[in-house]
N, C-alpha and C positions, 0 to 999 in steps of 0.2 A: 631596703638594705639587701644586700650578695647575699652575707651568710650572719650565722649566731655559733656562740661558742655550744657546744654539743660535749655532755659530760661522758666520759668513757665508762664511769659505772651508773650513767642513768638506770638503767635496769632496777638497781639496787632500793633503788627510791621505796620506801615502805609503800606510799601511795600508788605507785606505778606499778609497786610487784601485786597488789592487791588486782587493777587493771588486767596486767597479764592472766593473773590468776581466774578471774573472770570468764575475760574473751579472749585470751591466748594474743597470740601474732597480730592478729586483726586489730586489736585494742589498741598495741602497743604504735601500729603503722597509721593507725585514725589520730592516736594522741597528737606522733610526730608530725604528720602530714599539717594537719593543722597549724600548729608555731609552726612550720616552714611557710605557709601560706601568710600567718600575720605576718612575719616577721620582710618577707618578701614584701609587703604590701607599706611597710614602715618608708614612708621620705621626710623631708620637712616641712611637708602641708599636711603630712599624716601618722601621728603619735599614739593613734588612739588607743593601740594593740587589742582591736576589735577583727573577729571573725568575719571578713567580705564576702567569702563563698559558703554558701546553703550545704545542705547533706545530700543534695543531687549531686552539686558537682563533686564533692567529696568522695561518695560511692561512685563516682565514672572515672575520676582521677583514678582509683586504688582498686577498680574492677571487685568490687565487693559485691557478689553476687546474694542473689535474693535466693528463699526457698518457697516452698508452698505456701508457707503459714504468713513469711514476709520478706518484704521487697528489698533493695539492698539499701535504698535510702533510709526504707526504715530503722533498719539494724542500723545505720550510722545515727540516728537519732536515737537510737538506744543507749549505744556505746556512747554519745558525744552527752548525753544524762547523766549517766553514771560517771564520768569523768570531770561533771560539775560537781556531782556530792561528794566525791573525793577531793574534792577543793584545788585539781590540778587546773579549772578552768573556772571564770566565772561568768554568770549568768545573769545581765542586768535587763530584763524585760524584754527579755529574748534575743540578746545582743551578746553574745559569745565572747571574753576577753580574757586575755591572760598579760594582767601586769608583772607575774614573777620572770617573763621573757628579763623585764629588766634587768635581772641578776646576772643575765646572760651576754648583756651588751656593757659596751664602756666606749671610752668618745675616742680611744685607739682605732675603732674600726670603721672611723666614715675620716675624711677630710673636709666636709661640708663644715665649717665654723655653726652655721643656724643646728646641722643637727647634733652636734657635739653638745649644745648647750640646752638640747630639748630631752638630751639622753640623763644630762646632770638632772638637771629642773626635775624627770619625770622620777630618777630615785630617790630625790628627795621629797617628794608630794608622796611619792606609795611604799617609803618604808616601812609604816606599821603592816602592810599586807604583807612583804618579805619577810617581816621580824617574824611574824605571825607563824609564817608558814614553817620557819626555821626552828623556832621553838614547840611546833607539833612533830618536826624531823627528829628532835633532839629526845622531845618524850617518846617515841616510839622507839629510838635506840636506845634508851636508859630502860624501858621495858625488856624488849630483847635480850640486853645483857644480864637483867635481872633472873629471866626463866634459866638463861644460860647458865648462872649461877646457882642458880638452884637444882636444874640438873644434874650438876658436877658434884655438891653436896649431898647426892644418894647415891649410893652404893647398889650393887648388882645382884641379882638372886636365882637362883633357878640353874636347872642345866645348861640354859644356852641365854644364863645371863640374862635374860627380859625384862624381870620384872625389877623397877629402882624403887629404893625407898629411905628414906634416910631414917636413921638410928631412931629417931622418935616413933616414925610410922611404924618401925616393926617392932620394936617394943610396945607400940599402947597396939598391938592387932592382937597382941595375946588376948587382952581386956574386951576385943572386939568384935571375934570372930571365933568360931568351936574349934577351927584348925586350920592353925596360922601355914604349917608347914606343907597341909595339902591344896588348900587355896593359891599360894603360889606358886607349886607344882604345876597344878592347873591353867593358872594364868599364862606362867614359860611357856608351856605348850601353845597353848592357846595363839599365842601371837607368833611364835612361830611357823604354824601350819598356817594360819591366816593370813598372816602380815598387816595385822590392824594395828593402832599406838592406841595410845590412851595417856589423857595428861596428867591422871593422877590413881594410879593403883592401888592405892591403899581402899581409896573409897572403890573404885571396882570392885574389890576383893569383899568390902564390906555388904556392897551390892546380893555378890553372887551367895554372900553368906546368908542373908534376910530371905531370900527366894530358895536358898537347900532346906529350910525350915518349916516342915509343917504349920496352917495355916489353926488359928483354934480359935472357935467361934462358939463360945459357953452359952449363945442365948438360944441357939438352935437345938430345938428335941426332936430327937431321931426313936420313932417307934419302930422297934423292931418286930413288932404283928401287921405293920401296914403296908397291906398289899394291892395296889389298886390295879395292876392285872390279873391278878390270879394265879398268878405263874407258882407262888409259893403254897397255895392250899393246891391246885395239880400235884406239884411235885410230892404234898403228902398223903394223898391220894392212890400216889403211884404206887409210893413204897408201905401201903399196906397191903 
């Protein structure tokens, strides 16, 4: 086949921003290269939406240079890994497929009669892998919205605002911490100068509380006559 339908906010893709996040640029050019390559390779003697080209010619196509440590094929074989445990690709005994292409095709886009009716046939033989995949798209957005939610439900605290917690968390930090009002003092600054986050402050704060606490260990006896340098019968010694 010419071409496949190409989403304007693939990016977005929870599983694909994970990719990105990975291996940057690289990842995201190895994903697509690839469906361009099956989907090129798509006629009606060929349905199989199997990977035809190896991770040599992958890394020659897309000049993915190697480093010291590894080659550039290698690194595609890394990345084209990791893009199977993401479930963007699958991996049948070493045989590289991606049937969610089908999502992307419909029988608008050939005039061939044989492949208009191989594009039906093939979404209907692999929709539970579609279903599948769309209902892990659906729970990772109902999560998302979820933390988002919960964000907005804590309120701000500190001079420059940093530190959030909702009415429960700082109400029970009284019960949890010697000093609710300087721990988050602390905190505010703390991420301010740093610029670090943290997903949940209240247990930070509980953290930094446990470690400002003297440490007290009742089984240990401390004699205070025992000297095993000497330094202390010297020094009275000295001052006779």
């Amino acid at each position: 086949m010419n071409w496949f339908k190409h989403d304007s906010n693939a990016s977005t893709d929870a599983k694909v921003k994970k990719l990105i996040l990975k291996y940057g640029a690289e990842g995201y050019a190895i994903y697509f290269h690839c469906i361009e390559l099956i989907v090129s390779d798509i006629t009606e003697n060929n349905i199989t939406f199997e990977l035809e080209h190896d991770s040599e010619i992958v890394a020659d196509n897309l000049k993915i240079k190697g480093t010291s440590d590894q080659s550039g094929q290698d690194r595609v074989n890394e990345i084209m890994k990791y893009i199977v445990t993401l479930g963007l690709f699958e991996d049948n005994q070493g045989n590289i497929s991606c049937y969610k292409i089908l999502k992307r095709l419909d029988s608008s886009m050939t005039s061939n009669i044989k492949m208009r009716k191989m594009i039906v046939s093939g979404k209907e033989s692999h929709d539970n892998v579609m279903i599948s995949h769309d209902n892990v798209m659906q729970e990772e957005k109902r999560r998302d919205k979820k933390r988002r939610e919960e964000i907005d439900k804590k309120k701000k605290y500190g001079e420059y605002k940093h530190v959030l917690l909702t009415d429960d968390e700082y109400l029970s930090l009284k019960d949890k911490v010697t000093n609710r009002e300087e721990l988050i003092k602390r905190l505010d600054e703390y991420i301010e100068t740093s610029g670090k986050s943290y997903k949940n402050h209240s247990l930070v704060m509980q953290n930094w509380n446990k470690k400002d606490k003297p440490e007290k260990n009742d089984d240990v006896f401390i004699d205070d006559d025992y000297d095993p340098t000497g330094r202390k019968a010297r020094e009275k010694a000295n001052a006779i």
